[in-house]
The first five atom37 places (N, CA, C, CB, O) and aatype in JSON, in Angstrom:
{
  "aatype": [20, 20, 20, 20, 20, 20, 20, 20, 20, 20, 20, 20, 20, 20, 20, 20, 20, 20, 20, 20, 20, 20, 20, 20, 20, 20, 20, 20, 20, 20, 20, 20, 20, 20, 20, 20, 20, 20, 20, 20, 20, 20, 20, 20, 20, 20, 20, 20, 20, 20, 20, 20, 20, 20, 20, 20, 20, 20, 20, 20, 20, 20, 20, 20, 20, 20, 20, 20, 20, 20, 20, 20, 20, 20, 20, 20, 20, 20, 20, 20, 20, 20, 20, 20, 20, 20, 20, 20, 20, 20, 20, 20, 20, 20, 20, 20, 20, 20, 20, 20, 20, 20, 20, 20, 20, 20, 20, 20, 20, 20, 20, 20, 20, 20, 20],
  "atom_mask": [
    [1, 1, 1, 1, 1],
    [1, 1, 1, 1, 1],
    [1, 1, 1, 1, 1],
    [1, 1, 1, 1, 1],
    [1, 1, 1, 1, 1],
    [1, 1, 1, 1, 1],
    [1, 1, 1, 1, 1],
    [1, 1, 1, 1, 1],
    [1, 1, 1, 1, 1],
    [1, 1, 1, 1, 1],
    [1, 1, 1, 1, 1],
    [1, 1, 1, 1, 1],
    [1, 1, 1, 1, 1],
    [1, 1, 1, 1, 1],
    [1, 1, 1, 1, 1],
    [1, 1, 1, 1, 1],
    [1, 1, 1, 1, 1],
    [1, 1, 1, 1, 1],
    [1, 1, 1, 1, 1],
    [1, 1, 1, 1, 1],
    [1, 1, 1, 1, 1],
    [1, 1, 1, 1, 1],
    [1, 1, 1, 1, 1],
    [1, 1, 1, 1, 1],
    [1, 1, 1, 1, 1],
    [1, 1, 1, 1, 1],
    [1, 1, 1, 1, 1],
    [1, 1, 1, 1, 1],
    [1, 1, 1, 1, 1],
    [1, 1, 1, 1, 1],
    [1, 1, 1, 1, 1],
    [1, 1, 1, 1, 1],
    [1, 1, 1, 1, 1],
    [1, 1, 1, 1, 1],
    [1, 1, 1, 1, 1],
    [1, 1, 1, 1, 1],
    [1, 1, 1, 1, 1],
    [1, 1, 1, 1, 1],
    [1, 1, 1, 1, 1],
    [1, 1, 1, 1, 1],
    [1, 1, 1, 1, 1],
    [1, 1, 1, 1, 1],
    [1, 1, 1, 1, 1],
    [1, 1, 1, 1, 1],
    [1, 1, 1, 1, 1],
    [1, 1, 1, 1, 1],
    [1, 1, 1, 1, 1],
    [1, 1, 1, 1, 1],
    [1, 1, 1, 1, 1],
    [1, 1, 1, 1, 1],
    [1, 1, 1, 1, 1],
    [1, 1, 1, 1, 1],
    [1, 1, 1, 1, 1],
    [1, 1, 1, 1, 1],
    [1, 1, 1, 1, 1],
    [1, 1, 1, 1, 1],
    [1, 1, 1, 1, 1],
    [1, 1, 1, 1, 1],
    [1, 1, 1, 1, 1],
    [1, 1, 1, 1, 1],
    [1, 1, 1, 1, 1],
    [1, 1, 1, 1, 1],
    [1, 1, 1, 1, 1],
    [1, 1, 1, 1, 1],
    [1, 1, 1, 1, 1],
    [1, 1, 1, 1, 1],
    [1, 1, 1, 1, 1],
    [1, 1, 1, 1, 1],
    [1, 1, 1, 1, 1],
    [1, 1, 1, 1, 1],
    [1, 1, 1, 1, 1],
    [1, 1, 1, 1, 1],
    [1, 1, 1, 1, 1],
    [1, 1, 1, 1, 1],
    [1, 1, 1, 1, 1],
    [1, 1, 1, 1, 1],
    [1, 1, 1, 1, 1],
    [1, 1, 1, 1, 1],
    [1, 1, 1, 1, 1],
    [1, 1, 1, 1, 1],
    [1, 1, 1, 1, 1],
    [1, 1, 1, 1, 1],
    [1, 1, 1, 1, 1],
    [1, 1, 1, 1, 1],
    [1, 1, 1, 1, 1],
    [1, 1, 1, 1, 1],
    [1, 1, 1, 1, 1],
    [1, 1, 1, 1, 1],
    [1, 1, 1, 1, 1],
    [1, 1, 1, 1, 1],
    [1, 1, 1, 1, 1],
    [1, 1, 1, 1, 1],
    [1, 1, 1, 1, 1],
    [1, 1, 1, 1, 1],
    [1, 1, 1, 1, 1],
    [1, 1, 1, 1, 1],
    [1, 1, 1, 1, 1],
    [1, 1, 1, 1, 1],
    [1, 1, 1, 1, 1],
    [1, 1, 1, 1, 1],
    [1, 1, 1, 1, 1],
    [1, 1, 1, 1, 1],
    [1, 1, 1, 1, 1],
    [1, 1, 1, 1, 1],
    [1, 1, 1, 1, 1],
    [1, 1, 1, 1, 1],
    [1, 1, 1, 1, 1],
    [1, 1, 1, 1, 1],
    [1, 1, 1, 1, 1],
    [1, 1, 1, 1, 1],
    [1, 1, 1, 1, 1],
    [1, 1, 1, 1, 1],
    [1, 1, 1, 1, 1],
    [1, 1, 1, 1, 1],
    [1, 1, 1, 1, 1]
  ],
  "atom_positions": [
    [[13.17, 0.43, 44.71], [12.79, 1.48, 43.78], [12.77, 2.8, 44.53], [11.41, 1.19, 43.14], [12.23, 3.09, 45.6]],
    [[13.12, 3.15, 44.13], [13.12, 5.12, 44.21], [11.53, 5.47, 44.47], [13.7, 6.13, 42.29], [10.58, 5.21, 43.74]],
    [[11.56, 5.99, 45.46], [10.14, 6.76, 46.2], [9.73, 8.03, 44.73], [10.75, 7.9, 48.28], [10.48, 8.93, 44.39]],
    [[8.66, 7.79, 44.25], [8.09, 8.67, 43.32], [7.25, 9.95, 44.08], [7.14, 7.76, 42.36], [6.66, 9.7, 45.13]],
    [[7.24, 11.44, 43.45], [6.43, 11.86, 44.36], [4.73, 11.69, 43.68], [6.97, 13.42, 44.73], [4.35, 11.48, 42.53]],
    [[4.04, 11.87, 44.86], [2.43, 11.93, 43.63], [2.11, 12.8, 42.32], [1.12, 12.49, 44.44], [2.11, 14.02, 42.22]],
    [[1.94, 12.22, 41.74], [0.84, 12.41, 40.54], [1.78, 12.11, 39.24], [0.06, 14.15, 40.48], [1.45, 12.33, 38.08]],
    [[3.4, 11.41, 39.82], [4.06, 11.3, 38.73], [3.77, 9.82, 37.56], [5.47, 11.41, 39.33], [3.76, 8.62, 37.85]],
    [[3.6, 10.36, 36.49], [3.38, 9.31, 35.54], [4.18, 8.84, 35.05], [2.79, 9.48, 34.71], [5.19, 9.51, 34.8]],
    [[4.11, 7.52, 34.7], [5.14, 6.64, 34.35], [4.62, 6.16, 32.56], [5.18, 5.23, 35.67], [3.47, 6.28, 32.14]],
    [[5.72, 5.64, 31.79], [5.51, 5.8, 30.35], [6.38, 4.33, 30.19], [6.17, 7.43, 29.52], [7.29, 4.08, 30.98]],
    [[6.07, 3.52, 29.26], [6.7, 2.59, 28.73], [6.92, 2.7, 27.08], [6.01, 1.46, 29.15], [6.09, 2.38, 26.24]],
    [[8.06, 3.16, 26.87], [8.03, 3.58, 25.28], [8.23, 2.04, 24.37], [9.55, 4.85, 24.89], [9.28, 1.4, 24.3]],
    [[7.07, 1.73, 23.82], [6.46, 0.3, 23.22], [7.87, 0.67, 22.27], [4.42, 0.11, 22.35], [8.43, 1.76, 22.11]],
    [[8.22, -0.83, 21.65], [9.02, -1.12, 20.66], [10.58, -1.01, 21.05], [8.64, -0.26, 19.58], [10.78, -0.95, 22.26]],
    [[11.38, -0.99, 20.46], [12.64, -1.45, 21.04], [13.64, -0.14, 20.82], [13.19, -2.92, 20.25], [13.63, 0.64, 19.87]],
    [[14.58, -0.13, 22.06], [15.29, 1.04, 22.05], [16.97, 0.7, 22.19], [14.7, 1.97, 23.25], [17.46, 0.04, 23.1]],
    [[17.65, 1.27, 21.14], [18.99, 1.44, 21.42], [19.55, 1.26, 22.48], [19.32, 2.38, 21.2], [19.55, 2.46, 22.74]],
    [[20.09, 0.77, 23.44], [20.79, 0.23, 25.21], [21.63, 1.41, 24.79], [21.81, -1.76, 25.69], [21.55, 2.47, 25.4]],
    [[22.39, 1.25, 23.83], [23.39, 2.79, 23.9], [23.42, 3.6, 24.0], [23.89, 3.28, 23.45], [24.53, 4.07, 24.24]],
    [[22.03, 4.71, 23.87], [22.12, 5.9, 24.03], [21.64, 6.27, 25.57], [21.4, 6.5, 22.93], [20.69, 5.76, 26.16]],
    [[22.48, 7.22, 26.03], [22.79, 7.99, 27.14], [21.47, 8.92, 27.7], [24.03, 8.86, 26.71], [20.35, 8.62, 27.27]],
    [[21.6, 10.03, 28.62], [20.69, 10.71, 28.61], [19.56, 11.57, 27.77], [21.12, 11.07, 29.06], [18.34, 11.66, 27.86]],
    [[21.06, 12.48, 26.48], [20.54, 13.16, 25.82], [19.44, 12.64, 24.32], [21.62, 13.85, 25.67], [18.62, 13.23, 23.63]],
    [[19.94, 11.41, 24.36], [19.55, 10.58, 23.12], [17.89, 9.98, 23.7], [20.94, 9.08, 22.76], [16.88, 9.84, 23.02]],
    [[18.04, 9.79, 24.79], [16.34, 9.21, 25.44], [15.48, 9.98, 25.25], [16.06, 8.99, 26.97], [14.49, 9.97, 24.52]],
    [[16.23, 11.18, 26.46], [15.26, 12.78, 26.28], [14.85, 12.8, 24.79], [16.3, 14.47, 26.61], [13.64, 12.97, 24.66]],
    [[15.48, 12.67, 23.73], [15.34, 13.1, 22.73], [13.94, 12.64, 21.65], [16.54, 12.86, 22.36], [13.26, 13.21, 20.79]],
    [[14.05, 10.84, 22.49], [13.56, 9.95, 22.26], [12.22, 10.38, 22.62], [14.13, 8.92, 22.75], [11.35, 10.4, 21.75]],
    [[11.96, 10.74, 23.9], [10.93, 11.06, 25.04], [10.14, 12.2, 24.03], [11.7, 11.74, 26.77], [8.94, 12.08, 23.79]],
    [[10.94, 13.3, 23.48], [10.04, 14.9, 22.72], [9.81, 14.05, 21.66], [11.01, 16.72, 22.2], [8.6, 13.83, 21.71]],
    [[10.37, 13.34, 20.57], [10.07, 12.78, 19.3], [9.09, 11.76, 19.36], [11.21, 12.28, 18.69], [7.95, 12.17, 19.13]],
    [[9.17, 10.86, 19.55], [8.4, 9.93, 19.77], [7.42, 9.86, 20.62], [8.94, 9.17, 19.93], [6.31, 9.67, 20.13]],
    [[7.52, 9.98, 22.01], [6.28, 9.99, 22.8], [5.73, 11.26, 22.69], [6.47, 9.64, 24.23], [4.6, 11.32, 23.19]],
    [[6.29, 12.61, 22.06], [5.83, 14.16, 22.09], [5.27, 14.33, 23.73], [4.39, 14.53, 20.76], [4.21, 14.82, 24.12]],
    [[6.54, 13.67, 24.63], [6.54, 14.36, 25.71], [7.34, 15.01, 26.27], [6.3, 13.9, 26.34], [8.45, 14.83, 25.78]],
    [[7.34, 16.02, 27.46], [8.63, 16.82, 28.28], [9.32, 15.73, 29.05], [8.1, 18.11, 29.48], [8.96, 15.2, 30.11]],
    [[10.6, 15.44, 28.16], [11.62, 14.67, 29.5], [12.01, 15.53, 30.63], [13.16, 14.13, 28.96], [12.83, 15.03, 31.4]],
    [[11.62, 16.68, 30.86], [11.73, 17.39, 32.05], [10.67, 17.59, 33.18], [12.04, 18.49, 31.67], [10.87, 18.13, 34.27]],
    [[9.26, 16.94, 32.62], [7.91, 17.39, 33.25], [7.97, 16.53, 34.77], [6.39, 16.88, 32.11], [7.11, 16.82, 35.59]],
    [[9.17, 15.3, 35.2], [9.11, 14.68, 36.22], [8.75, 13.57, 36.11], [8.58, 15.14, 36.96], [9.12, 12.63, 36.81]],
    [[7.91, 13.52, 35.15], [7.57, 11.95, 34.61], [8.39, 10.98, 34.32], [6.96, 11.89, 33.51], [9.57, 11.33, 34.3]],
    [[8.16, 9.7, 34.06], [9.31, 8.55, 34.36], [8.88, 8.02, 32.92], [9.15, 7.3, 35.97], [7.73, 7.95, 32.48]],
    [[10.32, 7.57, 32.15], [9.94, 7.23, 31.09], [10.98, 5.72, 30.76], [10.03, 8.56, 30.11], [12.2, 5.89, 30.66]],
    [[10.51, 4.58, 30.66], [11.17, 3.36, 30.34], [11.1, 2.78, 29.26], [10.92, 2.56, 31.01], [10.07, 2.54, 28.63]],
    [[12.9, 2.33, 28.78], [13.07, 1.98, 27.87], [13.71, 0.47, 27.21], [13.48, 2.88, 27.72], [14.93, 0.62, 27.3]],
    [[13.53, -0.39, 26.83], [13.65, -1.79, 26.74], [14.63, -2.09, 25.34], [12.07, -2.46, 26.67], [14.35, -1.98, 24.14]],
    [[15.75, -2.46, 25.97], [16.65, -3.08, 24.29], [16.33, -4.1, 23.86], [18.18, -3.41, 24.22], [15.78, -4.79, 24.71]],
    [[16.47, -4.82, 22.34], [16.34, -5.41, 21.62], [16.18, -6.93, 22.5], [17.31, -5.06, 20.67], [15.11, -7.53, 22.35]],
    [[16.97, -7.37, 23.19], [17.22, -8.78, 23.6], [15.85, -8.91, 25.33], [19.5, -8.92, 24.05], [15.61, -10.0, 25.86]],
    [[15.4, -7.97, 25.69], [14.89, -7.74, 26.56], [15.31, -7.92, 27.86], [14.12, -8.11, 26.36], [14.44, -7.84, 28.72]],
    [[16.33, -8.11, 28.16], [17.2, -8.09, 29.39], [17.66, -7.02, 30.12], [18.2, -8.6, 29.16], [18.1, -7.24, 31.25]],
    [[17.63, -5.76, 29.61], [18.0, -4.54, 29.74], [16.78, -3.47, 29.76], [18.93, -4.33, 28.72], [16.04, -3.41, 28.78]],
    [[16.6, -2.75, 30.73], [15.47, -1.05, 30.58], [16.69, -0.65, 31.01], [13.71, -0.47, 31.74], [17.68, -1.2, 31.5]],
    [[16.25, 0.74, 30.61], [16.87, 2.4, 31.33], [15.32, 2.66, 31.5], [17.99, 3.91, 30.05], [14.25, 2.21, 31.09]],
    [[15.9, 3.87, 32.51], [14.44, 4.24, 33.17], [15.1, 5.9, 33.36], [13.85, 3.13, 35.0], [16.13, 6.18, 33.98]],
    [[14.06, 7.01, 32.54], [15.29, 8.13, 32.19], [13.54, 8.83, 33.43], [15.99, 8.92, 29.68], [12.36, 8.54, 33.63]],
    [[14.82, 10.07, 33.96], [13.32, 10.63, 34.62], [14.17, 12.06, 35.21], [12.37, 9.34, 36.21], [15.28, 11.91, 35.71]],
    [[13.6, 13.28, 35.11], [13.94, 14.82, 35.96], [13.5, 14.82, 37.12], [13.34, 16.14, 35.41], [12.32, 14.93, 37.44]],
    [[14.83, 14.66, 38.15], [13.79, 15.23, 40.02], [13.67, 16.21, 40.23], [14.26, 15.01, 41.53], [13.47, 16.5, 41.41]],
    [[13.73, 17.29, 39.24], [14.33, 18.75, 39.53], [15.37, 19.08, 39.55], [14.14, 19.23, 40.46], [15.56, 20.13, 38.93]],
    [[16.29, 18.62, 40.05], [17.77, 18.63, 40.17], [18.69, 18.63, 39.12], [18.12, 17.66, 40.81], [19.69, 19.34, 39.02]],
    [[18.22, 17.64, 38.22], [18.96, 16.91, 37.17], [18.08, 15.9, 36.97], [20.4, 16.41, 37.49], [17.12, 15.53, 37.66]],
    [[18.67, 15.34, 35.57], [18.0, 14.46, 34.8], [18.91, 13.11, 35.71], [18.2, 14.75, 32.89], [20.07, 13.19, 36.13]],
    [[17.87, 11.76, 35.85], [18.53, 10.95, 36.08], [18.26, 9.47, 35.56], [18.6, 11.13, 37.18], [17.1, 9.18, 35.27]],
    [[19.51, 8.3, 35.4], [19.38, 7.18, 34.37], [19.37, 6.36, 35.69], [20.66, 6.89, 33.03], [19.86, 6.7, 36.76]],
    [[18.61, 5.06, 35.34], [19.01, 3.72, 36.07], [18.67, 2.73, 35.05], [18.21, 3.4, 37.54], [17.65, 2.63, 34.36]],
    [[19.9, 1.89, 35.1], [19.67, 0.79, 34.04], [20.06, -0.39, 34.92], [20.62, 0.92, 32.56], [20.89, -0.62, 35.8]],
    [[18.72, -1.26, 34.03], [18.53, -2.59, 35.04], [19.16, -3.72, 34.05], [16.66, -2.99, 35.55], [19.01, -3.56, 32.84]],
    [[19.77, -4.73, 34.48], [19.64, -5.48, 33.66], [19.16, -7.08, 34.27], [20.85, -5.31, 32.95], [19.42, -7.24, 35.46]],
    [[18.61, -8.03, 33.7], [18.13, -9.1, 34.63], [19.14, -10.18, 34.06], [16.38, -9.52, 34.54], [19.46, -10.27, 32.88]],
    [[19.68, -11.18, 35.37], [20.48, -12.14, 34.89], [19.91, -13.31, 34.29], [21.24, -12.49, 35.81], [20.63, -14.03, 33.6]],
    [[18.16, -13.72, 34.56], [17.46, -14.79, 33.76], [16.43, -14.29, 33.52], [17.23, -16.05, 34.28], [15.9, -13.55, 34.35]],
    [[15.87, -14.55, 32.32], [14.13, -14.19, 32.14], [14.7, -12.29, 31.19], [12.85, -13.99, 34.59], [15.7, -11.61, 30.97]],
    [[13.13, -12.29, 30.93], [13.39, -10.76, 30.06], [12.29, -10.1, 30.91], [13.03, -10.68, 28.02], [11.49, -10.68, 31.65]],
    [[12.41, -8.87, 30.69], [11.22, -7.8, 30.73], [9.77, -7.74, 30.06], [11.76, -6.72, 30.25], [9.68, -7.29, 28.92]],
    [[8.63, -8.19, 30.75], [7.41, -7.8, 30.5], [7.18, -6.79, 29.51], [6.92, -7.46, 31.57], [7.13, -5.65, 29.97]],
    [[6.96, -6.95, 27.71], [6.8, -5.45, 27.09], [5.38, -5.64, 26.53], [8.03, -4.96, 25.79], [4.97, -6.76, 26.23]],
    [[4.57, -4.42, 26.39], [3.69, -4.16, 25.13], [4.53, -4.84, 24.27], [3.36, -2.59, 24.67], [5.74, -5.04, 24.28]],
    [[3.22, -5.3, 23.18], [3.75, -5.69, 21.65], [3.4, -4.54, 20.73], [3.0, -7.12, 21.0], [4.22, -4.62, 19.82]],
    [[2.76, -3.71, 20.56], [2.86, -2.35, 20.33], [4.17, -1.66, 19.9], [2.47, -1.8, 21.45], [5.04, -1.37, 20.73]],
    [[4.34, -1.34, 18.19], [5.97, -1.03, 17.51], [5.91, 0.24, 18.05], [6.33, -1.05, 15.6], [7.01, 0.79, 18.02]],
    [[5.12, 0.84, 18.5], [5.4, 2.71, 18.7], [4.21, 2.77, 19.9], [4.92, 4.08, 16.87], [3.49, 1.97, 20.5]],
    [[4.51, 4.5, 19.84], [3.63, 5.32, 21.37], [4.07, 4.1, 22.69], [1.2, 5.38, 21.11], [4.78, 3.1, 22.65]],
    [[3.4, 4.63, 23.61], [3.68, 4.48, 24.85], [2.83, 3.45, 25.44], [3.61, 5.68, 25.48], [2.1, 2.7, 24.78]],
    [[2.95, 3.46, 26.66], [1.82, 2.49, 27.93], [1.64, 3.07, 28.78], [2.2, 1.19, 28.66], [2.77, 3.56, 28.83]],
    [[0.91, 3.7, 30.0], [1.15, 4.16, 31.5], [0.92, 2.85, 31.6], [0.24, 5.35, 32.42], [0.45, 1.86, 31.04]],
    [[1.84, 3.58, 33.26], [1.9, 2.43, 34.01], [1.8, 2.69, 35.5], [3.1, 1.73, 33.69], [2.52, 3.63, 35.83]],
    [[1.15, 2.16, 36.47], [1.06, 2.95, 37.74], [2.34, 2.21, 38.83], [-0.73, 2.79, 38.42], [2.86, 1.11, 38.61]],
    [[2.65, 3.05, 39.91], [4.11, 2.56, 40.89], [3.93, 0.94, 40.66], [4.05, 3.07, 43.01], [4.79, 0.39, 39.98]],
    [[2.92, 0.19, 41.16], [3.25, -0.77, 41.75], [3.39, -1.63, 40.13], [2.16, -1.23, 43.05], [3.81, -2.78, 40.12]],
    [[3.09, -1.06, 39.11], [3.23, -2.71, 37.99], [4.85, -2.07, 37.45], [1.51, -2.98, 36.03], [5.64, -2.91, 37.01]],
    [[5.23, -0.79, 37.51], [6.46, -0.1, 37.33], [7.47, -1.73, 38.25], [6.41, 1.93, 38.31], [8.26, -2.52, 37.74]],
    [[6.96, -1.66, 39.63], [7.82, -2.03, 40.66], [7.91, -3.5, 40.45], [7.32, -1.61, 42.07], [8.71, -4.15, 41.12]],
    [[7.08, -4.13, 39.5], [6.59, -5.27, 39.41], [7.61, -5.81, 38.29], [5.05, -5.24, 39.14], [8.29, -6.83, 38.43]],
    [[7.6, -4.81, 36.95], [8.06, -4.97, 35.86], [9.8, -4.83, 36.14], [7.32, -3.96, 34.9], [10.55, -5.55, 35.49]],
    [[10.23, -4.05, 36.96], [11.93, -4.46, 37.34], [12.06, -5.36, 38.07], [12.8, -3.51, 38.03], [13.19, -5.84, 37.93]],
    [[11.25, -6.05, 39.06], [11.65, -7.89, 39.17], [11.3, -8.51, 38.33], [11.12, -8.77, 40.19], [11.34, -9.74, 38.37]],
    [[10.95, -7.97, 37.53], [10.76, -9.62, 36.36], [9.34, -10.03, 36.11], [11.46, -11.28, 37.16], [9.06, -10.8, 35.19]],
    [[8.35, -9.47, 36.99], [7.59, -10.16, 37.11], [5.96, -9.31, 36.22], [7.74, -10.52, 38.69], [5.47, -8.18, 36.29]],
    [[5.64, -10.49, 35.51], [4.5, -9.85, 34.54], [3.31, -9.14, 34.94], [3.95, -10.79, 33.81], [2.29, -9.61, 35.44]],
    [[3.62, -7.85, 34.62], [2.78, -6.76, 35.57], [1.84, -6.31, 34.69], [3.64, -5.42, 36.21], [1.33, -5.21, 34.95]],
    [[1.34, -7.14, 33.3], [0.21, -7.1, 33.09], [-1.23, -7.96, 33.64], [0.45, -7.16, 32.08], [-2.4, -7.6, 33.76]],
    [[-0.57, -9.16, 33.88], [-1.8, -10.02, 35.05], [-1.87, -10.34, 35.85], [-2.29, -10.86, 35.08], [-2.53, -11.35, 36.07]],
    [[-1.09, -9.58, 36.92], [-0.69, -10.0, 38.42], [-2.67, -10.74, 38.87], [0.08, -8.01, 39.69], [-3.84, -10.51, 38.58]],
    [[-1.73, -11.77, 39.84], [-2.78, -12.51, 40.49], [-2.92, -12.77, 42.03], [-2.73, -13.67, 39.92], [-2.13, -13.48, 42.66]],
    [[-3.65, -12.33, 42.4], [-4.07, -12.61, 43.76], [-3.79, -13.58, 44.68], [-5.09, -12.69, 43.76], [-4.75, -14.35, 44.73]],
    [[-2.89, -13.91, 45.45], [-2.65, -15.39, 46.26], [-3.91, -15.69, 47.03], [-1.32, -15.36, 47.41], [-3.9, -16.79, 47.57]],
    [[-4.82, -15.06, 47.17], [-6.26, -15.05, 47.98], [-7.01, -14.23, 47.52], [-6.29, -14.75, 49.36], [-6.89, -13.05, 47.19]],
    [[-8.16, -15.25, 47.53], [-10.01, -15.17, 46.93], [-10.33, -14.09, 48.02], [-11.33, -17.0, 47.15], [-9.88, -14.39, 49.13]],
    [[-11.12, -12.69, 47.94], [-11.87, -12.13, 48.98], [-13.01, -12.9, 49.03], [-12.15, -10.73, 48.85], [-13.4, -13.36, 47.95]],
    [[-13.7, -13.17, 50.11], [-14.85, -13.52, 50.5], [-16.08, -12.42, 49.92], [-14.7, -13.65, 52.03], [-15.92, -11.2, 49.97]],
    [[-17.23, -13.03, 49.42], [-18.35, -12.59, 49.27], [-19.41, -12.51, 49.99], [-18.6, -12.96, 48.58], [-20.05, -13.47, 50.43]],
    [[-19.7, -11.04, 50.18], [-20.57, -10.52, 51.37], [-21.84, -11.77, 51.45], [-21.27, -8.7, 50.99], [-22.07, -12.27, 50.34]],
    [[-22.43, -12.17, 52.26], [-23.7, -13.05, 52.28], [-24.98, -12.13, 52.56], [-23.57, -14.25, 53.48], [-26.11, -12.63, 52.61]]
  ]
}
């Protein structure tokens, strides 16, 4: 994953999105629907119908930029939520492009309790 800088927020736009549309159609997606700036730096992800597929649309300053994932088994972790958004912080972001369900991640080890 792409190094985020701090304080950037990440968005999961709940409900299902067109795989076809390109940059301008997300952005578009991003002011209408979430009534946010696809330019503010923030990271905004988007999930097609079959769940095998996000785009992940986001501004570094530079330019607007796309990465689309697609997974060869298993689908993408979504809200069930038809509209608005989710935050999401780096590491369940980083969690949710392997595959792996980054709403209940679990601990491989118990911390010990102070005595």
């Amino acid at each position: 994953m792409i190094g985020l800088p701090a304080g950037t927020r990440i968005w999961l736009a709940a409900g299902v999105t067109d795989m076809r549309c390109g940059f301008d159609t997300l952005a578009a997606k991003v002011q209408t629907a979430l009534a946010a700036d696809p330019y503010s730096g923030h990271v905004f992800v988007f999930r097609g119908r079959r769940g095998d597929l996000v785009k992940v649309l986001w501004s570094d300053g530079d330019g607007m930029c796309l990465l689309a994932k697609r997974l060869e088994r298993g689908r993408f972790v979504w809200p069930q939520a038809e509209g608005g958004s989710v935050s999401l912080s780096n590491a369940q972001l980083s969690m949710l492009l392997e595959g792996i369900d980054w709403r209940r991640p679990e601990r491989t080890w118990q911390p010990q309790m102070a005595a």
